[in-house]
N, C-alpha and C positions, 0 to 999 in steps of 0.2 A: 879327748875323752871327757874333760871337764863341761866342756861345751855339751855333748849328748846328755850329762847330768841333767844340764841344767837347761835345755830347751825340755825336756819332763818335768823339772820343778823349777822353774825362774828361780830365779834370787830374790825378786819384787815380792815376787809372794810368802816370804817369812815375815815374821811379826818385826818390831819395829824394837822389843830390846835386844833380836836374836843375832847370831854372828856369823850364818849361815857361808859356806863357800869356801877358799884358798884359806887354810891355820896356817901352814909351813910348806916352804919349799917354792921353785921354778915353776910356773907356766908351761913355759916353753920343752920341758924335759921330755924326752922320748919315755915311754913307758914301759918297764918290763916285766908286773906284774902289781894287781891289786887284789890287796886284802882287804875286805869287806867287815862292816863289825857294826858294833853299838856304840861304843866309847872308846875313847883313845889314851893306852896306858903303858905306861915303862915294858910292861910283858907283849902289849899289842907292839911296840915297835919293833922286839925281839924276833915275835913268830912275824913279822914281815919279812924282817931280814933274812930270817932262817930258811922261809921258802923263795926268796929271792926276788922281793918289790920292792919295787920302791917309789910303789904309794898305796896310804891306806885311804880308805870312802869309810867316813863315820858319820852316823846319822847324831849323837850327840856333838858339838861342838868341843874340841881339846881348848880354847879360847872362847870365854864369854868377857872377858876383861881384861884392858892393857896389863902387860908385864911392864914392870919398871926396870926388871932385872931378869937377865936368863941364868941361873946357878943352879944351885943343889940345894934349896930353901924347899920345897915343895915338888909335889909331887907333877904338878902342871909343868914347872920350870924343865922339871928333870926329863921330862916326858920330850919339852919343845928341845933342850940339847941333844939329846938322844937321837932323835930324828934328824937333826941337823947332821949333829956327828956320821950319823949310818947317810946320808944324801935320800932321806926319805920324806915325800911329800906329803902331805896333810890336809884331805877336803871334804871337808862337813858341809854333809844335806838335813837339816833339820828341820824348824817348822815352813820350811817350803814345800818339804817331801811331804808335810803331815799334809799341808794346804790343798796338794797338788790333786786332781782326777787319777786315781788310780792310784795313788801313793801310800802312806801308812794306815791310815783307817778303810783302808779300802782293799787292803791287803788282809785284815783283820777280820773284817767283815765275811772274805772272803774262805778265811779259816774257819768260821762257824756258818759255813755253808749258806750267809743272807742272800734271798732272792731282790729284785729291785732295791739295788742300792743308791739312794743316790746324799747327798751334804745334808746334814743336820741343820746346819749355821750358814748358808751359801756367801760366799763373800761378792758375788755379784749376778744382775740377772740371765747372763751365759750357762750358767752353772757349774763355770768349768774348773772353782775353786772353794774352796770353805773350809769348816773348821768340824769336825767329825763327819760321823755319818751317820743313815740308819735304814732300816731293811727289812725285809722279812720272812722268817723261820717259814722252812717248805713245811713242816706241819707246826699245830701250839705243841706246848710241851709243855707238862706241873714243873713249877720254880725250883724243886728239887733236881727233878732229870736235869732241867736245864742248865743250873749249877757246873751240875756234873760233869754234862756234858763241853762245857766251858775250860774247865779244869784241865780234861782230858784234851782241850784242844791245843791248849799252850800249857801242857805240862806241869801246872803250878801243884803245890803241896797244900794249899790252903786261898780259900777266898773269903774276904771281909764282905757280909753281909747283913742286909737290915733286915725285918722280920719277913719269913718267907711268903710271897703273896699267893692269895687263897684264889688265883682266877687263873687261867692257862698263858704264856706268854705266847705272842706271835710276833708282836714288836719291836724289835730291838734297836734300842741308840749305842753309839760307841764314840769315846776319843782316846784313842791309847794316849801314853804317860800319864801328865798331869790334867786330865778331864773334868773333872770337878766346876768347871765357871759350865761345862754345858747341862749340867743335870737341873737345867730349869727347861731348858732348850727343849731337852730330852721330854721333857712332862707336856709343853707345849704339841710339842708333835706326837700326842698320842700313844710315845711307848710304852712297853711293857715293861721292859726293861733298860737298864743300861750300866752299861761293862766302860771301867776305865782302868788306868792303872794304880791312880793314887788320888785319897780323896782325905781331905780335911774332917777329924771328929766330930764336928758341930753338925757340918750337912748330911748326918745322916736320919737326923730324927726331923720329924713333920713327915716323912714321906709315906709311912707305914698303909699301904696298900690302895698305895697312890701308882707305886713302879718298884722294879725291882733292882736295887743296886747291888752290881757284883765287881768286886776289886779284886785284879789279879796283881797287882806289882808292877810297878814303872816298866823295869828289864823283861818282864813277862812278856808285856801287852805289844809290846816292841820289838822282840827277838826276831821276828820274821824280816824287818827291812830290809837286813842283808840280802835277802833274795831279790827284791826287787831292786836293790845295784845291779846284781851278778845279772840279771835281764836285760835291765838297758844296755849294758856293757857290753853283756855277748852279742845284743841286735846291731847295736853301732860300732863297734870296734872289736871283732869278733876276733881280732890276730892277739887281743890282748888276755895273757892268762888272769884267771880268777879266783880267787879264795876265799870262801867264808870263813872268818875267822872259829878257830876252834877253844881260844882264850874265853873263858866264861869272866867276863868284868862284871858281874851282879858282884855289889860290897854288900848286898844284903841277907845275911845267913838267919832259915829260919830254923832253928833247933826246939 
């Protein structure tokens, strides 16, 4: 199963500080269920165990940096025991899945209905990898509608905005999570707009009705990945049960 991942997202194709692949556990282990998610945490190893996998697909890495120690120090540490303890494996698809044709931004894109998708940032002249993407709205829409419509598409409570632009969008650039290095990328190619999930204070001003930045939240802009495990999964190993995790791991409460 790890193999049908990752002939849809190589491993080659994540960035060079990611940690992409195998966190914990056997290779070689026969499968008897996975659960699908965003992040990997004390509660996600729980509701694995509780519906009977034993392995979870996170598109966050549980591992971005050596442990020295595996204890009760942290939450990462307690998370790698845990899993050990329960015999539960551990494989993060991360910026390879973002990288990949058909992968997180393109999943995204996909939720806000863009016609002609194709890479923002191409990482080669095949096209068959990059770094966001961009597309275009089947009609323009005023920067309010569209907003809104935005919101309503990944369920957010609030989107970080810069002044609302006074011309109709039809353009759209995207990098779910942390997208921010393409909103120049974004200006270059013409959009209208551009949706990520987390952007730096500073880069919001000079832009003002240049393009239209809308921020939905790391966990937002993301939440959909799990679907595109449960796809690969059921097309290439369809004897294997599936789960989208139902643990909400967003640490970030807006009140």
């Amino acid at each position: 199963m790890l193999s049908a991942l990752e002939r849809f997202a190589p491993l080659p194709l994540q960035e060079s500080w990611d940690n992409a692949g195998l966190q914990v556990g056997l290779t070689e282990t026969e499968v008897s269920g996975a659960l699908l998610c965003l992040d990997v945490n004390e509660r996600i190893v729980d509701e694995a165990m509780a519906k009977g996998c034993n392995l979870i697909v996170s598109h966050h890495p549980l591992l971005f940096r050596g442990l020295k120690t595996i204890s009760d120090l942290n939450d990462v540490q307690r998370t790698v025991m845990s899993a050990i303890q329960k015999g539960i494996a551990v494989v993060s698809m991360h910026t390879n899945m973002d990288n990949a044709k058909g992968g997180v931004n393109y999943r995204i894109a996909e939720k806000l209905g863009l016609q002609d998708v194709k890479f923002l940032a191409p990482a080669g002249a095949d096209g068959e990898a990059g770094s966001g993407v961009v597309g275009e709205l089947a009609e323009p829409q005023a920067a309010d509608d569209f907003i809104i419509a935005v919101k309503k598409a990944f369920g957010v409570e609030c989107a970080m905005c810069n002044e609302l632009l006074r011309r109709p969008i039809k353009r759209v650039a995207l990098c779910g999570g942390a997208g921010d290095f393409l909103l120049d990328e974004a200006v270059k190619n013409q959009a209208d707009a551009f949706i990520t999930g987390e952007m730096h204070y500073h880069q919001y001003f000079g832009y003002e009705q240049t393009i239209q930045i809308c921020v939905i939240g790391h966990y937002q802009s993301e939440q959909y990945t799990a679907e595109i495990f449960e796809e690969i999964i059921r097309k290439e190993c369809p004897d294997v049960k599936t789960y989208i995790a139902e643990t909400n791991t967003n640490p970030i409460l807006y009140i």
